[in-house]
KEMARVEX-401270 format. One line per 8 residues: number of its first residue (from 1); their letters; for each residue x, y, z of N, C-alpha, C. Coordinates in steps of 0.2 Angstrom, whole numbers, plus 5000, padded with zeros to 4 digits. Atoms other than C-alpha are relative to their C-alpha. Layout:
NUM	a	X,Y,Z,X,Y,Z,X,Y,Z | ...
***
This chain:
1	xxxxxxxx	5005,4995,5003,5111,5000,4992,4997,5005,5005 | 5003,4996,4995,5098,5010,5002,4999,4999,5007 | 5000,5002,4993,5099,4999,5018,5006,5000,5006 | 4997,5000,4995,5107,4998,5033,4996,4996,5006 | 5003,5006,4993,5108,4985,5050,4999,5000,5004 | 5003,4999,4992,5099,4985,5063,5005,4995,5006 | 4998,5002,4995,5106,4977,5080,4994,4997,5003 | 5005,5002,4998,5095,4965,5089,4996,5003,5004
9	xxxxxxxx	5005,4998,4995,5090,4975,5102,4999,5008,4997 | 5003,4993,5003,5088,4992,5092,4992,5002,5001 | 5007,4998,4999,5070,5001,5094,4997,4999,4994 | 5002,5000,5008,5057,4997,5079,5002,5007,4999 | 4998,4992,5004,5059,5013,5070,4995,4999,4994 | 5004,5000,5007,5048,5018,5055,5007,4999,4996 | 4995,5004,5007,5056,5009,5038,5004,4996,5005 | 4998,5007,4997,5061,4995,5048,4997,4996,4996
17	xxxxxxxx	5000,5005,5007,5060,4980,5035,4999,4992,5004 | 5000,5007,4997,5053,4964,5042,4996,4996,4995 | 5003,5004,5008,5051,4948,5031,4994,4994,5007 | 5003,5006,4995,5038,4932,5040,4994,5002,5003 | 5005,4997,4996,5026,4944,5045,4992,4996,4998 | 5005,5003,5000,5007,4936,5047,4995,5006,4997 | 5004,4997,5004,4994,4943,5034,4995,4996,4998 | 5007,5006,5000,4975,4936,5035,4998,5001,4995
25	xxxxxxxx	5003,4998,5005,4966,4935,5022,4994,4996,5001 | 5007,5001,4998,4947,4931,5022,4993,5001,4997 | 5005,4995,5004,4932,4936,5012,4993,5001,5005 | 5004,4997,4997,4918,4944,5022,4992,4996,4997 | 5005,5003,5003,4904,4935,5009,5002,4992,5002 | 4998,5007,4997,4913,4918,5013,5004,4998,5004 | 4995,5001,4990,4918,4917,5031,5001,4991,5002 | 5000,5006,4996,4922,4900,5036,4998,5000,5011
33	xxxxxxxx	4997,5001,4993,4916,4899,5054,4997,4994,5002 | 4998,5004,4996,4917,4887,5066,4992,5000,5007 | 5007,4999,4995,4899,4882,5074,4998,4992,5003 | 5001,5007,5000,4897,4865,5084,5006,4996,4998 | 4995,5005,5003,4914,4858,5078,4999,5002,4994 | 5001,5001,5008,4907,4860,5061,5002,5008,4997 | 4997,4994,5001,4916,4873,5050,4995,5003,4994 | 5006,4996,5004,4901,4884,5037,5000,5006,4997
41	xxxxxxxx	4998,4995,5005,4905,4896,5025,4993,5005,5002 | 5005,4998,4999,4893,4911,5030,5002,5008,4999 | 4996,4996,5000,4892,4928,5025,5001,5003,5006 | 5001,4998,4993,4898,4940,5039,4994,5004,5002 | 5005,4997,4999,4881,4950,5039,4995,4996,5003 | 5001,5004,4996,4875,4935,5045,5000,4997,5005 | 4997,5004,4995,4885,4929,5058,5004,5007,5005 | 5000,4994,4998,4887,4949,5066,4997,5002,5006
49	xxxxxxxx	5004,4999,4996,4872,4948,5075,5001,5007,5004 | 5000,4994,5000,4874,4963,5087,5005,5005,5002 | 4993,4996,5002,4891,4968,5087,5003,4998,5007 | 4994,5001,4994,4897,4961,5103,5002,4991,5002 | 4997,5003,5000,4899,4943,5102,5005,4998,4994 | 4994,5004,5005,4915,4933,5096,4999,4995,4999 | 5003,5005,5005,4913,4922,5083,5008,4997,4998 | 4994,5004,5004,4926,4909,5078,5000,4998,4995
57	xxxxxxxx	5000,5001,5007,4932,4907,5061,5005,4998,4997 | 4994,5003,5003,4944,4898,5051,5003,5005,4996 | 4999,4998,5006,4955,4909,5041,5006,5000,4998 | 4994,5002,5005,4970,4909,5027,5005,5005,5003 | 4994,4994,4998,4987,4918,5036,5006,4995,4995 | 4994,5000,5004,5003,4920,5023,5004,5004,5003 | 4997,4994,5001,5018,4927,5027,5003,5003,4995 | 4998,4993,5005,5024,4945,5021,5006,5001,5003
65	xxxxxxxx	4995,4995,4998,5038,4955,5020,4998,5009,5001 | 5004,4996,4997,5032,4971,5028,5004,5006,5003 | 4998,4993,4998,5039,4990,5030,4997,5001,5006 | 5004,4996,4992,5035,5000,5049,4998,5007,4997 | 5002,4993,5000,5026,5016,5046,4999,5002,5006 | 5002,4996,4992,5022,5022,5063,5006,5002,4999 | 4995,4996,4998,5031,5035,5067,5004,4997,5008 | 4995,5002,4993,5047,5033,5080,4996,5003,5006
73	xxxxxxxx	5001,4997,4994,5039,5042,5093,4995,4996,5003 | 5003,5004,4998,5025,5030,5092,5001,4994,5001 | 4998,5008,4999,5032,5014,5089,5003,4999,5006 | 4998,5002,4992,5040,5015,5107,4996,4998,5004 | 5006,5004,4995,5024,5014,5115,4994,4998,5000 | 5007,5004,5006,5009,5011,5103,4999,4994,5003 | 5002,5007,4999,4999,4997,5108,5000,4995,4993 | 5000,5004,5005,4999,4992,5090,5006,5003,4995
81	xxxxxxxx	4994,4999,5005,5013,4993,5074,4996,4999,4994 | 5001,5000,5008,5008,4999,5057,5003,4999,4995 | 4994,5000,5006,5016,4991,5042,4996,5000,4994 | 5000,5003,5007,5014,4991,5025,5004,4994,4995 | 4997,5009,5004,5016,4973,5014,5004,5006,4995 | 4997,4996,5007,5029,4975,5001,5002,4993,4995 | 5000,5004,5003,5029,4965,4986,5005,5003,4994 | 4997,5001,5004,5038,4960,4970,4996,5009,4996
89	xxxxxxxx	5000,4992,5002,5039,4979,4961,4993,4997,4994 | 5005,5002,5003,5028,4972,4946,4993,4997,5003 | 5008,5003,4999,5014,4966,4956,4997,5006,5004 | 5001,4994,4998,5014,4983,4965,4996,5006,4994 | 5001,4996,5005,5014,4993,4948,5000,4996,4996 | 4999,5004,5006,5007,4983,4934,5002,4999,4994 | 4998,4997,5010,5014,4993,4918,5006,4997,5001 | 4991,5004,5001,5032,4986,4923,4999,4996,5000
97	xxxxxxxx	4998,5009,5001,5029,4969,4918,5004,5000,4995 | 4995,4998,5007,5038,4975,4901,5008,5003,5000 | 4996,4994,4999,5050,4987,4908,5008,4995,5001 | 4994,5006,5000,5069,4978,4905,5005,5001,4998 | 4994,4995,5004,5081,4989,4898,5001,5005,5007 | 4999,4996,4996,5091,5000,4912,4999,5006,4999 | 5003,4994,5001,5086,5015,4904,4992,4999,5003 | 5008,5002,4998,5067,5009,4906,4999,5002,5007
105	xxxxxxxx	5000,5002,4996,5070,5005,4922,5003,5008,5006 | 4999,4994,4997,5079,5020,4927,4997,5007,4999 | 5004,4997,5002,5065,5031,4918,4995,4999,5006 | 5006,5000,4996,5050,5024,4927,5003,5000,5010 | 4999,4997,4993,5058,5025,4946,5002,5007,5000 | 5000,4993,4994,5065,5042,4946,4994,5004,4996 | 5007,4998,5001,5050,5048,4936,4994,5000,5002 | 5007,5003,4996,5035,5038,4941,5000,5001,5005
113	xxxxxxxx	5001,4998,4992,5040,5040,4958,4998,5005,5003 | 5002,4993,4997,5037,5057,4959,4991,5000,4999 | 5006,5000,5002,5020,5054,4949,4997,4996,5003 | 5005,5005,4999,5013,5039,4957,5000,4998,5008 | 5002,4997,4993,5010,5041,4976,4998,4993,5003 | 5003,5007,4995,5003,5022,4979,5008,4996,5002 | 4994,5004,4998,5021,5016,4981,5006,5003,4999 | 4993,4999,5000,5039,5016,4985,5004,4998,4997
121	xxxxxxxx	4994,5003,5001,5052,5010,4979,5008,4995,5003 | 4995,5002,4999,5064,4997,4984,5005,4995,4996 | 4997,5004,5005,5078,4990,4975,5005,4994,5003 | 4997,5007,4998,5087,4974,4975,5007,4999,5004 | 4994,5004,4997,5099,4967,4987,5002,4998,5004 | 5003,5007,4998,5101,4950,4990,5003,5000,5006 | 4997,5001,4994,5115,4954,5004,4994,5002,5007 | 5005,4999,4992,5098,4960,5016,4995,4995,4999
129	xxxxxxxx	5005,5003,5001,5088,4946,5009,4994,5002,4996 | 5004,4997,5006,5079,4958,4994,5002,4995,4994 | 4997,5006,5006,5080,4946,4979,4999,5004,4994 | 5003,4997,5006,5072,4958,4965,4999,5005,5001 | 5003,4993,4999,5065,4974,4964,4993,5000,5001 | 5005,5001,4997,5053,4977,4976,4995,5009,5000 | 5004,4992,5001,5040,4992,4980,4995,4996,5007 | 5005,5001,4994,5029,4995,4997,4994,5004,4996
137	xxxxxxxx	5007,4999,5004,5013,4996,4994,4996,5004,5006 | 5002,4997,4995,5005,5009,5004,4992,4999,4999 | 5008,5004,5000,4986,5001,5001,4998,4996,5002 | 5003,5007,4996,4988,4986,5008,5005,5002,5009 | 4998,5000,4995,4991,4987,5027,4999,4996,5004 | 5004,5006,4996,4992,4974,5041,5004,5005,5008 | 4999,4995,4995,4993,4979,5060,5003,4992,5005 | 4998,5006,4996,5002,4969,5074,5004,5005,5006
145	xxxxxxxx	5000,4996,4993,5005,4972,5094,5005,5000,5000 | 4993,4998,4996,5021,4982,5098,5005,4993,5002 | 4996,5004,4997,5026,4969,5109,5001,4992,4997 | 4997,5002,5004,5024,4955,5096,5004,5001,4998 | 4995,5000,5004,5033,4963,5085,5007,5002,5001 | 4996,5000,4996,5046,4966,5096,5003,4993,5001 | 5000,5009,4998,5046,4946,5099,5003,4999,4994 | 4999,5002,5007,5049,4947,5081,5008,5003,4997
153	xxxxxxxx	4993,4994,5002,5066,4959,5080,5002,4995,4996 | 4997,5003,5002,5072,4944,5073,5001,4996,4994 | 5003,4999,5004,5064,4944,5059,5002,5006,4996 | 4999,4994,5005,5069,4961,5053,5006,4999,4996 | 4993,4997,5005,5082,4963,5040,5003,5007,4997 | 4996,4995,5000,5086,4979,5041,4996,5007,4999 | 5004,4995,5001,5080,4997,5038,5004,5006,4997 | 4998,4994,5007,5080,5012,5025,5005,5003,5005
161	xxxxxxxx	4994,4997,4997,5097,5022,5028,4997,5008,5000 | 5003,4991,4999,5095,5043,5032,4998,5001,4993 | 5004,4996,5007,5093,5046,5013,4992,4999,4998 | 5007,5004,5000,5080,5033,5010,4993,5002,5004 | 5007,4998,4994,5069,5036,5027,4998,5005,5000 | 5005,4991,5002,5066,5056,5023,4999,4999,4994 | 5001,5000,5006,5062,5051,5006,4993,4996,5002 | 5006,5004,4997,5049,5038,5013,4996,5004,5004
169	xxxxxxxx	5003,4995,4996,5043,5048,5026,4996,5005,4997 | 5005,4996,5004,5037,5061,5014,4997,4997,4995 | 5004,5005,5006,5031,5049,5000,4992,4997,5005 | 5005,5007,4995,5021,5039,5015,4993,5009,4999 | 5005,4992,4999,5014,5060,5020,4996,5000,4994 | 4999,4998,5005,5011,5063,5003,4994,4995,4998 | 5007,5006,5001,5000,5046,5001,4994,5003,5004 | 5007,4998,4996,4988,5050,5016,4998,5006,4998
177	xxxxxxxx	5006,4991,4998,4984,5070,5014,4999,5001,4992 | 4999,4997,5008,4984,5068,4992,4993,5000,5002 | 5004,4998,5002,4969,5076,4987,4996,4997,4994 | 5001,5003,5006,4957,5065,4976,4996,5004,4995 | 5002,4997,5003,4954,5077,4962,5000,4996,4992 | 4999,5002,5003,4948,5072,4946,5003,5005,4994 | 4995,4996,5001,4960,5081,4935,4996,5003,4993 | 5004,4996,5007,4950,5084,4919,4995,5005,5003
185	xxxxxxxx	5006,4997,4998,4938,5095,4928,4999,5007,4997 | 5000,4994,5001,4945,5112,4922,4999,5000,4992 | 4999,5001,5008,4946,5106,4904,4991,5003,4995 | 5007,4996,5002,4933,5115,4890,4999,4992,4995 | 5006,5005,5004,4923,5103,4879,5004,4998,4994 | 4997,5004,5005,4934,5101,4865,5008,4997,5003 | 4993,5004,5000,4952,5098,4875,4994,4994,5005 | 5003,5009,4996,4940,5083,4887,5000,4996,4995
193	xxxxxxxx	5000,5007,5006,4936,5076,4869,5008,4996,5000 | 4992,5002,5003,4955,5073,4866,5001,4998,5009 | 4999,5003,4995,4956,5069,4885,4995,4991,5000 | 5008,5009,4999,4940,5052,4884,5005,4996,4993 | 4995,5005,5006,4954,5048,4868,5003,4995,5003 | 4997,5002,4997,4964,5042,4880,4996,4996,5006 | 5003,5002,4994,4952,5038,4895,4992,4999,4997 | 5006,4998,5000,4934,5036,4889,4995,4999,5005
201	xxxxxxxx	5006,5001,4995,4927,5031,4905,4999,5007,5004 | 5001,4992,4997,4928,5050,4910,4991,5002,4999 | 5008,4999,4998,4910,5055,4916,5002,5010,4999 | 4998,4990,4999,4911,5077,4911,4996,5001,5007 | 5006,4996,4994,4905,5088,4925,4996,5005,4995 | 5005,4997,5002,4889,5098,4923,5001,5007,4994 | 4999,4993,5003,4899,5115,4916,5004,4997,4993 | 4998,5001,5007,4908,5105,4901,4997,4998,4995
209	xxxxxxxx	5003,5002,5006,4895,5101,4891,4999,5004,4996 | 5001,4994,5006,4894,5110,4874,4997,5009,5000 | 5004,4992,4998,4880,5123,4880,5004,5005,5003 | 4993,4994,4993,4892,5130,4895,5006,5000,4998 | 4995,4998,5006,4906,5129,4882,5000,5006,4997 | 5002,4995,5002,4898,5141,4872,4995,5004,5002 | 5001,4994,4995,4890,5151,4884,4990,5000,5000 | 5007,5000,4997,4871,5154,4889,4996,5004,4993
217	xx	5006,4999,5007,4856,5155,4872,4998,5007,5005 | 5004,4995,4999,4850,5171,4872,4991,4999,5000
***
């Protein structure tokens, strides 16, 4: 498919594809730490104090499978390595849990993908150790030190081919600089009606209420 194989000692490279990766998970209202032997559920606001002691604490590590975004320029000597988790495509984007029909399916990727900015797209093949239709999630990001994940080449199962990696590249861009505008803004008072049909939780701004629709009472 969109892949292609790295060699053991190749350089990470952005879109480098690595599965085993360590992913903390923790909740900040309930910290398990570690006080006297005894382990104590506390929030972190609590156990912060003044920002400069370390504090031990129990926490949940899973591994992920894990795309590189740093760029190649950095990944050579960056103290640390930015990946984004990549999950099964439906737990990425929740409207595909229906989608089953290769029309469907060929609909919402070359489509949505243009529309929907929080993720990528990867498709299935099992020859790299992909089992299903996956999708990177540009939301959830975990960080780990160069030189670990160097320790870890062996680990990677391979990386986006030239097509794929300028496709990614600008989707990754395209994530960070998107502009968060609420889109009904410019709309007059009766198409927002027909807009809250669809959405009701839309809050109007100040110029679309009925009065600034129909202009200023003499």
């Amino acid at each position: 498919m969109i892949y292609e194989r790295t060699l053991p000692d190749d350089p990470i490279r952005q879109g480098d594809i690595f599965v085993g990766l360590p992913r903390v998970d923790f909740s900040l209202e309930k910290l398990p730490v570690v006080d006297n032997g005894e382990v104590e559920e506390r929030a972190w606001t609590e156990v912060l104090g003044d920002g400069t002691n370390t504090i031990a604490a129990v926490v949940g590590i899973r591994p992920v499978m894990a795309i590189v975004i740093t760029q190649d320029c950095d990944a050579i000597r960056a103290a640390q390595i930015t990946l984004c988790e990549v999950r099964a495509f439906a737990d990425v984007e929740r409207s595909a849990k229906d989608t089953k029909s290769p029309k469907s399916w060929m609909d919402r990727i070359t489509q949505q993908a243009k529309k929907n900015l929080k993720w990528f797209y990867l498709p299935q093949d099992t020859s790299y150790g992909i089992a299903g239709k996956m999708a990177v999630d540009f939301q959830v990001t975990l960080s780990v030190t160069r030189l670990d994940l160097e320790s870890l080449r062996m680990k990677r199962i391979g990386r986006l081919n030239s097509v794929a990696d300028e496709h990614f590249r600008e989707r990754l861009s395209e994530f960070f600089r998107r502009y968060p505008v609420d889109e009904w803004y410019a709309l007059d008072s009766d198409e927002l009606a027909k807009y809250k049909e669809q959405y009701p939780e839309v809050v109007p701004f100040p110029w679309q209420s009925p009065a600034e629709h129909n202009g200023p009472s003499e």
